[in-house]
C-alpha positions as CSV (number, residue, x, y, z in Angstrom):
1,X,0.0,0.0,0.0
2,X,1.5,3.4,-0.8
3,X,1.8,5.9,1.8
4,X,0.7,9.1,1.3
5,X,2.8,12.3,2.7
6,X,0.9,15.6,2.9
7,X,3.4,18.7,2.0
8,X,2.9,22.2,1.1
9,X,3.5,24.0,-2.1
10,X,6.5,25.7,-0.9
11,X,8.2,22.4,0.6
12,X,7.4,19.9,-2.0
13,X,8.4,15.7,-1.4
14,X,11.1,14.5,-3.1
15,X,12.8,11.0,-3.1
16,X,16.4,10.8,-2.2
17,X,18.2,11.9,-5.2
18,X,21.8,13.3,-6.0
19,X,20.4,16.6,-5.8
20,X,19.4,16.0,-2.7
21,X,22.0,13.2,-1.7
22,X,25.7,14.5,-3.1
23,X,28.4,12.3,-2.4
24,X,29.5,11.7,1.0
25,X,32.5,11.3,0.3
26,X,33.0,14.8,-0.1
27,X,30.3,16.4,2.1
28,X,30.6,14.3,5.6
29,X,32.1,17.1,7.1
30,X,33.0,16.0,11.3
31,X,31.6,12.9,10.7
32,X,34.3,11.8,8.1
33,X,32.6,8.4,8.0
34,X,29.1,6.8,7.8
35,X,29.8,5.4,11.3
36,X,30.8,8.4,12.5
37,X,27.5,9.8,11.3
38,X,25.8,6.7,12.8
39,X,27.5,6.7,16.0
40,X,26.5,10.7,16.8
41,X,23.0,9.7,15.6
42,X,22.6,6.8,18.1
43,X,24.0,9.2,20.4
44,X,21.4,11.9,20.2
45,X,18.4,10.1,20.3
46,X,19.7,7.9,23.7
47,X,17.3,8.1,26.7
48,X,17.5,11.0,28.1
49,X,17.8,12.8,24.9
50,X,18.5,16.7,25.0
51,X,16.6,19.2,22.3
52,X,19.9,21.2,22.5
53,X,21.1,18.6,19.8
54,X,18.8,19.1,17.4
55,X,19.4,22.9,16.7
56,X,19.2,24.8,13.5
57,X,22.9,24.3,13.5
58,X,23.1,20.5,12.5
59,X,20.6,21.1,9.0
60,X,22.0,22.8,5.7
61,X,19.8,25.9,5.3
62,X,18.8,24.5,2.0
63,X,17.4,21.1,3.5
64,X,14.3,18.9,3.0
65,X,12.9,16.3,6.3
66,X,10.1,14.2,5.2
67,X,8.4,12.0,7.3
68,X,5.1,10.0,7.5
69,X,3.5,13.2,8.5
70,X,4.5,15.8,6.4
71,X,7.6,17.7,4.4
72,X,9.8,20.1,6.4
73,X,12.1,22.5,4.9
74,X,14.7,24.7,6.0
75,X,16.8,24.6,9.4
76,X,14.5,26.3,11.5
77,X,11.3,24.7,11.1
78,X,13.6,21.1,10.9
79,X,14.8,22.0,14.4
80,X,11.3,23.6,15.9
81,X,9.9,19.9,15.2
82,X,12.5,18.2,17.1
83,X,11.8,20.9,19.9
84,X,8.4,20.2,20.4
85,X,8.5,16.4,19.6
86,X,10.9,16.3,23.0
87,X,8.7,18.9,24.9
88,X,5.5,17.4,24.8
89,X,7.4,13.7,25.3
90,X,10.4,14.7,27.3
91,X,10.8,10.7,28.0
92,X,10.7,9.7,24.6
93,X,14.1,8.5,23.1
94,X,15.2,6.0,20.1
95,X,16.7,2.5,19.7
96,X,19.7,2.5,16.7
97,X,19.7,-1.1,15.6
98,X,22.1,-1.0,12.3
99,X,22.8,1.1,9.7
100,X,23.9,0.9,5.6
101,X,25.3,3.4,3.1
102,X,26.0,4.0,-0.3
103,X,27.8,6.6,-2.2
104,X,25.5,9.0,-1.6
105,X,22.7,8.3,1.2
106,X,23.0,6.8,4.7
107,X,19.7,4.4,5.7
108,X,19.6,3.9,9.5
109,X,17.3,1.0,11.2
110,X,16.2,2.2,14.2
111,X,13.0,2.2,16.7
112,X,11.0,4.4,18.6
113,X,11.2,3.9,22.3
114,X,8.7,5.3,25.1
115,X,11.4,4.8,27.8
116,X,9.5,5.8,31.2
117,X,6.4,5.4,29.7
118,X,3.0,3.0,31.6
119,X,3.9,1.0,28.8
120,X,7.4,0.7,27.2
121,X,6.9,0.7,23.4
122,X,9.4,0.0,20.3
123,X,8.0,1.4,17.1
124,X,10.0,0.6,14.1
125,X,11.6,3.3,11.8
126,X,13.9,4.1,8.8
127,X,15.4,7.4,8.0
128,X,17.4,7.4,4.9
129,X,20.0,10.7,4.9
130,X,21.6,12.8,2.9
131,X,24.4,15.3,3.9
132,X,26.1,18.5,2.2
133,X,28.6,20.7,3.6
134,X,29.3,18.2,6.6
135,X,25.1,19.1,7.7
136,X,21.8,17.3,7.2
137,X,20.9,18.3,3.5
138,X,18.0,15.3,3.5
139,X,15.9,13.0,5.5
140,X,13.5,10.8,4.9
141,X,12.2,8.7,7.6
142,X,9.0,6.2,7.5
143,X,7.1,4.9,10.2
144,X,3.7,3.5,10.6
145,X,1.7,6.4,11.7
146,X,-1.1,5.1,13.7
147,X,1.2,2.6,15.7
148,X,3.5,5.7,16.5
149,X,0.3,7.5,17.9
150,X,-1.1,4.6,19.5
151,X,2.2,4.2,21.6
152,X,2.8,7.9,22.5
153,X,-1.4,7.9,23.7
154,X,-1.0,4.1,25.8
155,X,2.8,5.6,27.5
156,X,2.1,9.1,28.2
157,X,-1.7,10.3,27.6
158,X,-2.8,12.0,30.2
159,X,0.0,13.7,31.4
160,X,-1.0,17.1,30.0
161,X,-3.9,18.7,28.4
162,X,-2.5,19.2,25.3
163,X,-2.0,15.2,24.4
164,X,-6.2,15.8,23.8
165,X,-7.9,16.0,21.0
166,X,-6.2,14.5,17.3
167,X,-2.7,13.9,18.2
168,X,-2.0,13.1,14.7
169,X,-3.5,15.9,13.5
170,X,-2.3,18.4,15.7
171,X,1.5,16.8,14.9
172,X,1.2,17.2,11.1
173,X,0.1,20.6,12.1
174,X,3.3,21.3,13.7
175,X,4.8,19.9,9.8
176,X,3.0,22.2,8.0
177,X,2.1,25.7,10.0
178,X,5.4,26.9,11.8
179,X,3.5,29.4,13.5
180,X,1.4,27.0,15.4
181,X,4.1,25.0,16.1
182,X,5.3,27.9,17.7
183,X,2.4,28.8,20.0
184,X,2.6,25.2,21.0
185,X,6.3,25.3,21.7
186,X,5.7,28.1,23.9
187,X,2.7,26.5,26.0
188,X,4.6,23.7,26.4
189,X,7.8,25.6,28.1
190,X,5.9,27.5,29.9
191,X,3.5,24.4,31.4
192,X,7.1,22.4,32.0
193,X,8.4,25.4,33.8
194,X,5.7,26.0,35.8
195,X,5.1,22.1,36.6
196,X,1.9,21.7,35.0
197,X,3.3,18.8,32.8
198,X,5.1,15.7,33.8
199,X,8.5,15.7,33.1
């Protein structure tokens, strides 16, 4: 069955591509290797994982993230995301299981993992990358959505008001209309500094 990705006009799907994808030979940057690459990935998304590493800083200012949600572009909006993926589920974290590459792209097996959730949860991914100038250029990552929503809901529902409602809708909201995403950053730092949220 083919999934379908909602974008907007402005930040279009595309698959991985040399465009997209130069070689990493020349465009690893700190990394220098594949490993490398794979080794600070694992690294970032280890329980408990820290927004800090997904800043603006680590994407090209050119780049495209895809999910099974929605199309991102540019480094802002790629690092908002992250942001407030890791405030609303502070506890939320990843399992790295093994990794490929080829000239150009870098496909990483990994999981989902609600660590510290009622329920522990692995929910299978794959994020295939693409790097220029040493940063994220591309990513396209795949994942059942309904499974992924299903765990976040049974491990951490409850814990603040904002979990109501359409999860999955409010989340490809935060894909598509960076000022929302915004406003709901900012409710969520303020409910975490203030207590009003399980951390």
């Amino acid at each position: 069955m083919p999934e379908y990705i909602r974008t907007k006009r402005k930040c279009q799907f595309a698959e991985p591509n040399p465009i997209w994808c130069p070689p990493l030979k020349d465009n690893l940057g700190k990394y220098k290797t594949p490993a490398g690459f794979y080794e600070w990935h694992t690294s970032i998304w280890e329980y408990q994982v820290d927004p800090a590493n997904f800043g603006p800083d680590i994407f090209h200012p050119g780049c495209l993230l895809t999910d099974s949600f929605a199309t991102m572009c540019g480094p802002i909006h790629s690092s908002l995301y992250f942001q407030l993926l890791f405030g609303f589920f502070p506890h939320l974290s990843g399992k790295h299981i093994t990794y490929a590459a080829n000239d150009n792209e870098i496909h990483i097996t990994w999981a989902f993992v609600t660590t510290k959730g009622r329920k522990e949860i692995l929910v299978p991914a794959n994020d295939v990358f693409g790097m220029k100038d040493g940063l994220i250029n591309y990513r396209l990552a795949t994942f059942d959505v309904p499974t992924v929503i299903g765990a976040l809901l049974i491990a951490y529902g409850g814990t603040d008001p904002l979990f109501e409602g359409n999860l999955a809708e409010t989340m490809w909201r935060w894909h598509v209309d960076e000022d929302f995403a915004r406003e709901q950053l900012a409710e969520v730092q303020v409910r975490r500094a203030t207590g009003t949220q399980e951390t």
